[in-house]
N, C-alpha and C positions, 0 to 999 in steps of 0.2 A: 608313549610310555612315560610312568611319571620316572622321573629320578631320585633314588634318594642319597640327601644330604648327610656328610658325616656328624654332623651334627644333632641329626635324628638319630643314629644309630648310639649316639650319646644319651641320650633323652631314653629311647626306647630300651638299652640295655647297658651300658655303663654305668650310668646315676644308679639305677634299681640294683647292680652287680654291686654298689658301692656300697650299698646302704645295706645290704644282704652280709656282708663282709663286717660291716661295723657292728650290724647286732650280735653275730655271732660274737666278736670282741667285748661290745660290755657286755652280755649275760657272762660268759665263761671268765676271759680275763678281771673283769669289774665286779662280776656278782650284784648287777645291775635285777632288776625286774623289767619284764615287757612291758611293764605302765609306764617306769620311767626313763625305758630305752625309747618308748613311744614318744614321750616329752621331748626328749632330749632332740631327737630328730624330727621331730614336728610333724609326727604321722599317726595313724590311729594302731591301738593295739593288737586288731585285726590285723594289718600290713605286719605288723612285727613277726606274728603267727606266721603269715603266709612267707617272709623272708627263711623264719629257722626252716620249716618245711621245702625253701626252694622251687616254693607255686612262684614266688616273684625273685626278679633278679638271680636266675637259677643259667643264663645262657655264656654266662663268662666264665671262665675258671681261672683263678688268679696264681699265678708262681709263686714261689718261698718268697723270692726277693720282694714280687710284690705287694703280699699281704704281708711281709716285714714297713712298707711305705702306709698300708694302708693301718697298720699297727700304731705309728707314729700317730700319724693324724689322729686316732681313735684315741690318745693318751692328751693330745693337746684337746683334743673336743671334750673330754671328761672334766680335765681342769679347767677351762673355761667354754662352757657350753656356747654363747655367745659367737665364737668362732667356725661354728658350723658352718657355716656358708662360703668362709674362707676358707675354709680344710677342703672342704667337697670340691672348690671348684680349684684348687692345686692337686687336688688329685688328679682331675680330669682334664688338666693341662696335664701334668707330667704322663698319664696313659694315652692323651691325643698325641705324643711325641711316640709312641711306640707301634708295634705292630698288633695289639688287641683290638685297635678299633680298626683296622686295614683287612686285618682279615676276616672279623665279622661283618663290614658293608661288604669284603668283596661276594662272603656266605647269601649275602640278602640278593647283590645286585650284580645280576651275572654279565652286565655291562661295563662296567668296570674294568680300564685296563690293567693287564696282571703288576705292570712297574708303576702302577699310578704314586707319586706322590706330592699329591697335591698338600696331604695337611702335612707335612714337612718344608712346605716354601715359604 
């Protein structure tokens, strides 16, 4: 049976959660357009569509406190777009520190010991 890596559960649903989360922020808070929420994230207008709808990065639901962190980031990425890459990938260290991504692999992989915590060591 294959295993899967917390890593993929990152790739498969946190990143897409992430990015689901920041559009909603600049359309609403920014008063951005899908062209250039698309730009900004370096994805096509299509993905942007599918994130407000929730076809993509629809499997995570993020806390107040959370989407207050993922808020932040979404204000540093607006002022300088450039830093996408940094913002995204401290978000997803500060959620691999938590129990969002523990409990959706344990959701995926019924293998999984109930006290695993491996991405805590």
């Amino acid at each position: 049976m294959t295993k899967i890596m917390p890593q993929e559960i990152e790739v498969w649903y946190l990143i897409p959660s992430l990015r689901r989360e920041l559009v909603k922020i600049f359309i609403k808070d920014y008063n951005l357009s899908q062209k250039k929420s698309a730009e900004i994230l370096g994805i096509t207008e299509s993905a942007i569509s599918q994130y407000l709808k929730s076809k993509r990065g629809g499997r995570i639901l993020f806390s107040k406190k959370e989407k207050e962190q993922i808020k932040k980031s979404a204000d540093k990425i607006i002022k300088k777009p450039e830093t996408l890459i940094k913002n995204l990938n401290e978000l997803c260290i500060l959620f691999r520190k938590t129990k969002v991504i523990c409990d959706l692999h344990k959701s995926q992989d019924k293998d999984i010991f109930k006290n695993c915590d491996v991405c805590f060591n």
